[in-house]
C-alpha positions as CSV (number, residue, x, y, z in Angstrom):
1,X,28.5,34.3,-31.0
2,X,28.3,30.3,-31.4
3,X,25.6,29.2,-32.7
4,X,22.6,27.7,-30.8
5,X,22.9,24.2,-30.5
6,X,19.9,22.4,-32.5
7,X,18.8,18.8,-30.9
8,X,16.6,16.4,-33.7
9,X,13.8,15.9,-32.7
10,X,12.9,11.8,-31.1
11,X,12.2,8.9,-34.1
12,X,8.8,8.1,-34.4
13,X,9.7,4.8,-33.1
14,X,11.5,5.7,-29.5
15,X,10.4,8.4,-26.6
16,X,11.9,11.7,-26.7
17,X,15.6,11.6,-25.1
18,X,16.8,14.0,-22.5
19,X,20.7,15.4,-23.3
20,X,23.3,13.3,-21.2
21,X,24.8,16.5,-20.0
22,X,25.9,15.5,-16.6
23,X,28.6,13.6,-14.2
24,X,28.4,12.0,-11.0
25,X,29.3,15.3,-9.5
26,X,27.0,17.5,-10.9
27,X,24.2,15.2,-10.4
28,X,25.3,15.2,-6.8
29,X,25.1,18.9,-6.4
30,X,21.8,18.8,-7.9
31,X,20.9,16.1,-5.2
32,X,22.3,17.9,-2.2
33,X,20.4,21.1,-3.1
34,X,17.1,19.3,-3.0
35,X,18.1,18.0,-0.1
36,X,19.0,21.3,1.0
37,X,20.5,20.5,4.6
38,X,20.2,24.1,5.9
39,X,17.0,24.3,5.5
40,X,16.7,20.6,7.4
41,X,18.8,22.2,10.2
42,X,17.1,25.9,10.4
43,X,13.6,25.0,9.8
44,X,13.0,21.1,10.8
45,X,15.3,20.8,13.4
46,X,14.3,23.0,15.9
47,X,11.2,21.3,15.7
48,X,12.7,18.1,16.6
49,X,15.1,19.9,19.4
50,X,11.2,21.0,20.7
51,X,9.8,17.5,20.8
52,X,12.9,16.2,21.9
53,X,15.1,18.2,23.3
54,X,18.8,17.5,23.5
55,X,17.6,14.0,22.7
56,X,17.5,15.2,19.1
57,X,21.0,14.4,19.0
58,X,19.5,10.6,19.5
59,X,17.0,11.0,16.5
60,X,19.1,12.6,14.2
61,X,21.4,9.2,14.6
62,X,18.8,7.1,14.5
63,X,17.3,8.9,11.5
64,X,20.4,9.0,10.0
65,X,20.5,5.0,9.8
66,X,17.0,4.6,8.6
67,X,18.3,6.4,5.8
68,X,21.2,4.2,5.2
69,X,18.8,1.3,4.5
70,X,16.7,3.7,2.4
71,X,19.6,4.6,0.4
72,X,20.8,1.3,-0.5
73,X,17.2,0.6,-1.6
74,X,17.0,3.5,-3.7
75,X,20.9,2.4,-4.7
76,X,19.8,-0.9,-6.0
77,X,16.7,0.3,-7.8
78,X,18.4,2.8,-9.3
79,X,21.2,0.9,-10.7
80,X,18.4,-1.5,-12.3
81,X,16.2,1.6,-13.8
82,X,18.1,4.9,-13.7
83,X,14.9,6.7,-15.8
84,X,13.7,10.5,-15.3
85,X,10.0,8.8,-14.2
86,X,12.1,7.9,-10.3
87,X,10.2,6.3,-8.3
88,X,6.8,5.3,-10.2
89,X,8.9,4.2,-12.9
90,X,10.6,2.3,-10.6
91,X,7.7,0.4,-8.8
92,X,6.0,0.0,-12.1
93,X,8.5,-2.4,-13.7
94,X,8.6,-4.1,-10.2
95,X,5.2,-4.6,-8.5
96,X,3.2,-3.9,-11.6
97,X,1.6,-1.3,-13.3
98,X,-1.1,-0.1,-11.0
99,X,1.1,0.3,-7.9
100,X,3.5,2.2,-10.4
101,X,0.7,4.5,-11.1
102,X,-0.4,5.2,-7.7
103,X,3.1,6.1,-6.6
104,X,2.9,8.7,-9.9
105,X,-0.2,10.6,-8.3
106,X,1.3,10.1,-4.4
107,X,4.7,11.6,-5.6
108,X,2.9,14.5,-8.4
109,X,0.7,15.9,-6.0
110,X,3.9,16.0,-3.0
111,X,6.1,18.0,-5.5
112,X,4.1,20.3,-6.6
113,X,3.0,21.2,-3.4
114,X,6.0,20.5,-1.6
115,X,7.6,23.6,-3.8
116,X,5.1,26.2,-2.2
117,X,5.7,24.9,1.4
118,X,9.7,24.8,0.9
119,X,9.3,28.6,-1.2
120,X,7.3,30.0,2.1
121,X,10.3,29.7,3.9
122,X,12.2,32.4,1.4
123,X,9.9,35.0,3.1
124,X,10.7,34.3,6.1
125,X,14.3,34.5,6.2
126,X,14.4,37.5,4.5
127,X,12.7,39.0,6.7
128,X,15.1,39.0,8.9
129,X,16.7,41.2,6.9
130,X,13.9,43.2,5.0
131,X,10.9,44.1,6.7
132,X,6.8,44.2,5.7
133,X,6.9,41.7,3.2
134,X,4.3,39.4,1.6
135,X,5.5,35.4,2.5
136,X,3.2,34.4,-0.4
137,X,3.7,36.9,-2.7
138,X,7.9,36.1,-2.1
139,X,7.1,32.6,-2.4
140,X,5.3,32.7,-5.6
141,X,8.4,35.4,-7.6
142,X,10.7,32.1,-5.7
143,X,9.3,29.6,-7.3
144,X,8.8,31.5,-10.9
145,X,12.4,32.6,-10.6
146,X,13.0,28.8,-10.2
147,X,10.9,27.7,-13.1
148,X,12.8,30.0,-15.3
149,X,16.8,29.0,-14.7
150,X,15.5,25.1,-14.2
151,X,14.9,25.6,-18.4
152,X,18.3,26.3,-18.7
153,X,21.0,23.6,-20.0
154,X,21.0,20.8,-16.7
155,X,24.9,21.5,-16.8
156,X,24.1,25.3,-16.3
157,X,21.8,24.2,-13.1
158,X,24.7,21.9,-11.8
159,X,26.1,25.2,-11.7
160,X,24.2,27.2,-10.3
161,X,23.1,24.5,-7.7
162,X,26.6,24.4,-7.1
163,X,27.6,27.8,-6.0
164,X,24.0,28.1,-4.1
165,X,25.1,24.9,-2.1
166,X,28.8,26.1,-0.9
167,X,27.2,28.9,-0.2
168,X,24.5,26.6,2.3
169,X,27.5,25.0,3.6
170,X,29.5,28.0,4.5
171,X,26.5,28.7,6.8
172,X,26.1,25.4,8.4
173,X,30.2,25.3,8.6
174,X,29.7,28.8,10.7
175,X,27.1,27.3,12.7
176,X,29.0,24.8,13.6
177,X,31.9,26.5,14.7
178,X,29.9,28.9,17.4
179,X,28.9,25.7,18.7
180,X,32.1,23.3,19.0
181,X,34.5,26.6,20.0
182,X,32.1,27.3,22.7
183,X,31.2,24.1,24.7
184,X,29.0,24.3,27.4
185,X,28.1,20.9,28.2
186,X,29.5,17.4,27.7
187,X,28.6,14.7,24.7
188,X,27.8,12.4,26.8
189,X,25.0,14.7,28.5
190,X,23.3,14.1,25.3
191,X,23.8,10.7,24.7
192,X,23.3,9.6,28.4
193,X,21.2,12.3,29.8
194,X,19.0,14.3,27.3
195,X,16.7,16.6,28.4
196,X,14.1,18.6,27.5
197,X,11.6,22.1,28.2
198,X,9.5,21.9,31.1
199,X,6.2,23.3,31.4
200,X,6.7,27.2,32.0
201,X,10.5,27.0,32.7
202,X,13.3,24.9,33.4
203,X,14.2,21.2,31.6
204,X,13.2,17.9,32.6
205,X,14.4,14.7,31.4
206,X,13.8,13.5,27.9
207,X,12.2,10.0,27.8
208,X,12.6,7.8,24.8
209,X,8.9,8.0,23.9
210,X,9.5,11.3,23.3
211,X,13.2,10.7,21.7
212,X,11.5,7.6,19.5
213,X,8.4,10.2,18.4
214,X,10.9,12.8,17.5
215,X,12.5,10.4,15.3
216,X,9.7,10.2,12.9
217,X,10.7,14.1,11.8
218,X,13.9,13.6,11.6
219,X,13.9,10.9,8.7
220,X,12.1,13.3,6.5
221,X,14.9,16.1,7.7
222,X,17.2,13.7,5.3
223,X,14.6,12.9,2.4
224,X,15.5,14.1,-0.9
225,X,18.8,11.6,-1.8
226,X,17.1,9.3,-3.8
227,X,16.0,11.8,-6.4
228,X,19.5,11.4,-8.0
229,X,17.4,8.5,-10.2
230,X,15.3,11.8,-11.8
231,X,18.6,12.7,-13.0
232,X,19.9,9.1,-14.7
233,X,18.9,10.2,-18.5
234,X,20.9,12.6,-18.0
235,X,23.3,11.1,-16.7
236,X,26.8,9.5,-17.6
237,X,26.9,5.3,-16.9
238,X,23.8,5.9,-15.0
239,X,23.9,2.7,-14.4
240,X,26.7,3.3,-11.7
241,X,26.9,6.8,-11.3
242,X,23.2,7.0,-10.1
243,X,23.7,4.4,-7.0
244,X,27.0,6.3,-6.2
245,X,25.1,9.2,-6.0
246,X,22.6,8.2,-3.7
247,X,25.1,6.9,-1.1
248,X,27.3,10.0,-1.4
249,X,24.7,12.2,-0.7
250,X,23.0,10.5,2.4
251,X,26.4,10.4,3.5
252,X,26.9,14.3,3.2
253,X,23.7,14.9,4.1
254,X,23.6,13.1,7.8
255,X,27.2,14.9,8.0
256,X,26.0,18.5,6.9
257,X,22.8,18.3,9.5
258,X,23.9,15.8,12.3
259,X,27.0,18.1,13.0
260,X,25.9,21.2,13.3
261,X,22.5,19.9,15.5
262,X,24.7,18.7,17.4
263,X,27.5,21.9,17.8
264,X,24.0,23.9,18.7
265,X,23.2,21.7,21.6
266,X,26.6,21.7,22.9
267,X,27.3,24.9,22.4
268,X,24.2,27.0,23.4
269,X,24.5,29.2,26.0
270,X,21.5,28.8,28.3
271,X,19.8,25.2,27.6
272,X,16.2,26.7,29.1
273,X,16.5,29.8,26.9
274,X,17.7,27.9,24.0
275,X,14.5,24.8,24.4
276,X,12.2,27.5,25.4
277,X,12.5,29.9,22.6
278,X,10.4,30.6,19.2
279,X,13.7,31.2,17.2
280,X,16.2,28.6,18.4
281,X,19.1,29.0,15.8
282,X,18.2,32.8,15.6
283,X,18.8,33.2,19.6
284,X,21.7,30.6,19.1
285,X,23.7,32.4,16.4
286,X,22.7,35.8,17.7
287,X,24.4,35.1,21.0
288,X,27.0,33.7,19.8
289,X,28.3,35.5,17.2
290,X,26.1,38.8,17.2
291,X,23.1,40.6,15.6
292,X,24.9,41.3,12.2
293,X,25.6,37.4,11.8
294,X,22.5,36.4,12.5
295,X,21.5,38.3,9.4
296,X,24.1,37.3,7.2
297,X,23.3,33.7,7.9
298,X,19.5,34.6,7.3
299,X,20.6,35.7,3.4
300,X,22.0,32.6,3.3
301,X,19.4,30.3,4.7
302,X,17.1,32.0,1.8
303,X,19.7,31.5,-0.9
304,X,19.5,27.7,0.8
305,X,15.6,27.4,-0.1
306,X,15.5,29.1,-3.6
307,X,18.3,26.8,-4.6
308,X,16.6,23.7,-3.1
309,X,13.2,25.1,-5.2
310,X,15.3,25.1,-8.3
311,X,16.5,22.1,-7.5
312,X,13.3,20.4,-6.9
313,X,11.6,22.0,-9.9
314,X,14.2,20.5,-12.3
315,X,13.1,16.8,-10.8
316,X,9.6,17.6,-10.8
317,X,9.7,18.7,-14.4
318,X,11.1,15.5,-15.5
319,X,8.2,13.5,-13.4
320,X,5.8,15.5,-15.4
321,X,7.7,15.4,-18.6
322,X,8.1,11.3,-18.2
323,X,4.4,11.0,-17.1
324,X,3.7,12.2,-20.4
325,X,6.1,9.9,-22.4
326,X,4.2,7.2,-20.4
327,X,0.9,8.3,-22.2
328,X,-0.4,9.2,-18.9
329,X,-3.0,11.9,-20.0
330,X,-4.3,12.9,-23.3
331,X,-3.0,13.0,-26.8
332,X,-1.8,16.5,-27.3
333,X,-1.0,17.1,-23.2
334,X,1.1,14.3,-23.5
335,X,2.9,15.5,-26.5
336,X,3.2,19.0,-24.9
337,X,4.8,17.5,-22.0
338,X,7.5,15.7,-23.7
339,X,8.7,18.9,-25.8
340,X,12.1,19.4,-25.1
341,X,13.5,23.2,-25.7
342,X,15.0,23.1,-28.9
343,X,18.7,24.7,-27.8
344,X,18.9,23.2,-24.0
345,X,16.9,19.9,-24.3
346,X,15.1,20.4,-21.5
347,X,11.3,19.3,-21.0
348,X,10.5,23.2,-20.9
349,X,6.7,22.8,-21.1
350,X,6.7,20.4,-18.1
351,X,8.8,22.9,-16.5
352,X,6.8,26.1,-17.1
353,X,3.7,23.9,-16.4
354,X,5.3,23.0,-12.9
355,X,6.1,26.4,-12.0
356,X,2.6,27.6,-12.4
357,X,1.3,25.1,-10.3
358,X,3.8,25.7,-7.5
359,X,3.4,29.1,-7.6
360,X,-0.5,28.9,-7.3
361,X,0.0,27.0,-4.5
362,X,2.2,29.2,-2.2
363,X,-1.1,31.5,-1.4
364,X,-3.1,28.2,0.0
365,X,-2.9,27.8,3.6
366,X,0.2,26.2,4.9
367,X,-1.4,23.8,7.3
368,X,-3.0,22.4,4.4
369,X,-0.4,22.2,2.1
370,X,1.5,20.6,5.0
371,X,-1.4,17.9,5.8
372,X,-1.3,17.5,1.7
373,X,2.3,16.7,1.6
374,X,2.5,15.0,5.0
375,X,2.9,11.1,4.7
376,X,2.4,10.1,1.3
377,X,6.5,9.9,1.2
378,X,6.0,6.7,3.8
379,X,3.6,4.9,1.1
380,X,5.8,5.5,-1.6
381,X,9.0,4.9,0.8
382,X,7.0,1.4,1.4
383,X,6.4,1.0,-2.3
384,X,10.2,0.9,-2.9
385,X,11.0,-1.3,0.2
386,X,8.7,-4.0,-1.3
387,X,10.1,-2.8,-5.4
388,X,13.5,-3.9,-4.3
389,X,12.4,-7.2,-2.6
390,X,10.0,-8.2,-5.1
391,X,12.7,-7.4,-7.7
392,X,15.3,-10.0,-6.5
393,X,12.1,-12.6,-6.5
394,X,10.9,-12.0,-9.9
395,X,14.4,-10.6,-11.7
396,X,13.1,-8.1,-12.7
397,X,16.3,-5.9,-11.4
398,X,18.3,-9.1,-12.0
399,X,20.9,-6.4,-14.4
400,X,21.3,-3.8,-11.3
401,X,24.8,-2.4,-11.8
402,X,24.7,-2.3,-7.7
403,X,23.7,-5.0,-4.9
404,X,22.9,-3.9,-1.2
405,X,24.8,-5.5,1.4
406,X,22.9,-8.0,4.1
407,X,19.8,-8.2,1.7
408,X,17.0,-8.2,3.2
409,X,17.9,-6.3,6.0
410,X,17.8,-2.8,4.5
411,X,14.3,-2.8,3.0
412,X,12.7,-4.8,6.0
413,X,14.3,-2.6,8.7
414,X,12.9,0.6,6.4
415,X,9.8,-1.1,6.7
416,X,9.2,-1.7,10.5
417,X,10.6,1.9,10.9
418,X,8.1,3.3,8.1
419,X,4.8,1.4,10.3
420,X,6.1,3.6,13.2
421,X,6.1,6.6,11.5
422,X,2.3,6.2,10.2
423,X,1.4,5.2,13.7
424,X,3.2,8.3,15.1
425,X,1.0,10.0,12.8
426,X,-2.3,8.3,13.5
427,X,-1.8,9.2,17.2
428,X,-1.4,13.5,16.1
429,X,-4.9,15.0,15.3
430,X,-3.7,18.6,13.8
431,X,-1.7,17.3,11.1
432,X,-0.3,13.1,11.1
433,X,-4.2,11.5,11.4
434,X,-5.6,13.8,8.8
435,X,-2.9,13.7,6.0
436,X,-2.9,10.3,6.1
437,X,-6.6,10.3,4.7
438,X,-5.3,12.5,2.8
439,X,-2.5,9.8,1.2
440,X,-5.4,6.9,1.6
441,X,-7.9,9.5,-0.8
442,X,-5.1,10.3,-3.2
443,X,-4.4,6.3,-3.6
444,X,-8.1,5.7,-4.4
445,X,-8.3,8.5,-7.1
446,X,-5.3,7.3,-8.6
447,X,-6.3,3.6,-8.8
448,X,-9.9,4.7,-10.1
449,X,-8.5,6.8,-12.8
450,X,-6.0,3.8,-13.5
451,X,-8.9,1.3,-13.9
452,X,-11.4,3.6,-15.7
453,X,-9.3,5.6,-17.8
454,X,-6.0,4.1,-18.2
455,X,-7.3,0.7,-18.3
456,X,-10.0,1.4,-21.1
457,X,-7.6,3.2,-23.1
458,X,-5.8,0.2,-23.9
459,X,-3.0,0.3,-20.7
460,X,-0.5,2.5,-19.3
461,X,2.8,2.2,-21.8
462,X,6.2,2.4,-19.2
463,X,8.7,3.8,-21.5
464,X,12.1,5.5,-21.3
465,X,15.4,6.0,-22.6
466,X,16.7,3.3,-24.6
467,X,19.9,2.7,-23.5
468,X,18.8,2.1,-20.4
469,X,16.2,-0.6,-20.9
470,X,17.8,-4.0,-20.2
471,X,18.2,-6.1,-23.3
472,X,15.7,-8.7,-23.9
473,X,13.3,-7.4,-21.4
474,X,9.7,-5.9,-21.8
475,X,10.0,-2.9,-20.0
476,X,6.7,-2.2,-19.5
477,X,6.7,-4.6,-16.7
């Protein structure tokens, strides 16, 4: 047996360093499972085929270029400052310190709760093929099953990822073909004429308010490319390989959840039964390829969420583990933090510390982890739309390995759509209204602690891996 590999411990002088175990393509299977387009297509989008109807072909397009000019945001800010700390690290060598910080507690609280709602899901799906069991209780082993491989060597989790995701992919690939081998209705019904559910029975045509609304889920169906940036310590030429991995997997990710929307609303058999039903894509696969498949698919719609809570554990531990490097909390939680296991080099504590947290969360109520979670992804979206264009202004991404095209476009176009969004969700009363005061309350607390703790203390200290500071610069901000 080999020995276990030792790492030395970080100089006095620099921050702890994370083991640059990966490629461009195992970041990018690490990126698609958080991602996790099966879970997009099986548990968002039937949501959006409800407030839509077939029209969700239109705002899965529309999405799907909203997305392009988030990725090449997230591509150039990336390329400038590929550190484990994303997006707060990110905004905090941009904008300032202060802003930095406030995305920290927006993106923090979203990921640790974000696991429970995503974990819930397991329950369900299995379900399908086991019956009586506890969703929370499934959802909790989930996410500590998660905690415990995300430890492991990050080359082990590109690994494991990996098989979890061809596995994901086989199912939407299935899905896909019941639809396009069985066309009922022509593409240009959906394009020209969408419809949607009646009142009662029936369809009735889709206007584009409702099309437009719709579009504000299906956005967040695609969220999750950007945390390739968690990954760029770990990363080979980070530099490059993190903005090639962004683009790469918006790009499979519109494919893997555009196509197969699209082959269900071709290719369901009874548009009334399909709009009218509880369990679209169960009714869908069921009638199309039978009782037994349905199942099958179900297995692997679970295996789709536990990877994408593996997944997102791995990026959330390295938020935790950099917030600590930052010298974002006390003395000796800070130093716990930024332990790194001796053999993987993996910020286990952070880890272990995340998985508790998650797990916890998964028996709270799901409309309140949902109003939790809800829009704070549009203030921090915002936060980078205005990081990237305040960048080119004061240079501070002046050394990005990648430029967008047709700057400004991207970030200003991401910005008009991202004031629609939060007025979509000013206008809905059950969920959009109150998780934005929910965002608004997390801000304030996060900006108080910044100015009475932080502030006092002597500062908040942006640091990271020193090969990926740009010479000459204070990267504090």
């Amino acid at each position: 047996m080999a020995a276990p590999e030792v790492r030395p411990p970080a100089a006095a002088d620099r921050p702890p360093v994370l083991h640059r175990g990966l490629r461009t393509v195992g970041a990018l299977l690490i990126v698609l499972s958080a991602v996790t387009p099966a879970s997009s297509v099986f548990i968002i989008a039937p949501g959006v085929i409800t407030q839509a109807g077939t029209g969700a072909f239109l705002t899965f397009a529309a999405a799907g270029v909203v997305g392009i000019f988030m990725a090449f945001v997230y591509a150039e800010l990336s390329s400038a400052y590929p550190l484990t700390g994303g997006e707060y690290a990110i905004v905090g060598r941009t904008l300032g310190r202060m802003p930095g910080f406030v995305v920290l507690g927006l993106i923090l609280i979203t990921q640790l709760l974000i696991l429970a709602v995503i974990a819930l899901g397991v329950g369900t799906y299995l379900g399908v093929v086991v019956d009586g069991l506890n969703g929370p209780v499934v959802a909790a082993v989930t996410v500590a099953a998660a905690t415990v491989i995300a430890i492991f060597d990050i080359k082990v989790n590109a690994v494991v990822t990996g098989i979890f995701l061809a596995i994901e992919m086989l199912a939407l690939l299935i899905l896909s073909a019941l639809g396009f081998l069985h066309v009922e209705r022509s593409f240009t019904d959906l394009v020209a004429h969408p419809v949607v559910a009646a009142d009662g029975s029936g369809v009735t045509a889709a206007s584009a308010g409702l099309i437009a609304a719709a579009t504000a889920v299906a956005i967040f169906a695609y969220n999750g490319y950007g945390s390739a940036v968690y990954f760029g310590e770990e990363t080979h030429d980070a530099r490059k390989a993190i903005a090639r991995t962004i683009l790469w997997a918006l790009g499979i990710t519109v494919a893997a959840e555009l196509i197969p929307v699209t082959a269900v609303l071709l290719g369901a058999p009874d548009l009334d039964t399909l709009l009218h039903s509880d369990s679209m894509m169960e009714y869908f696969i069921t009638e199309r390829g039978g009782a037994t498949l349905n199942k099958v698919i179900s297995l692997a719609i679970a295996l789709a969420i536990l990877n994408a809570v593996i997944a997102i554990m791995l990026l959330t531990a390295r938020l935790i583990f950099s917030s600590g490097r930052d010298g974002t909390w006390s003395p000796r939680v800070d130093k716990a933090l930024t332990t790194l296991h001796p053999r993987f080099g993996t910020p286990w504590i952070a880890t272990v510390i995340g998985g508790v947290f998650s797990a916890a969360a998964c028996f709270l109520e799901e409309k309140f982890l949902l109003v939790v979670t809800g829009t704070s992804l549009v203030f921090v979206y915002g936060a980078l739309c205005l990081a990237v264009i305040a960048g080119r202004r004061n240079g501070t991404t002046a050394h990005a390995g990648y430029r967008m095209p047709w700057f400004p476009v991207a970030p200003v176009a991401a910005l008009l759509a991202l004031v629609y969004v939060v007025y979509q969700n000013a206008k809905d009363p059950e969920v959009g209204r109150p998780s934005l005061f929910v965002a608004l309350g997390v801000i304030a607390a996060a900006s108080a602690y910044f100015a009475l703790v932080l502030r006092r203390r002597g500062g908040w200290h942006l640091q990271g891996a020193a090969d990926e500071e740009p010479a000459g610069e204070d990267p504090t901000g």
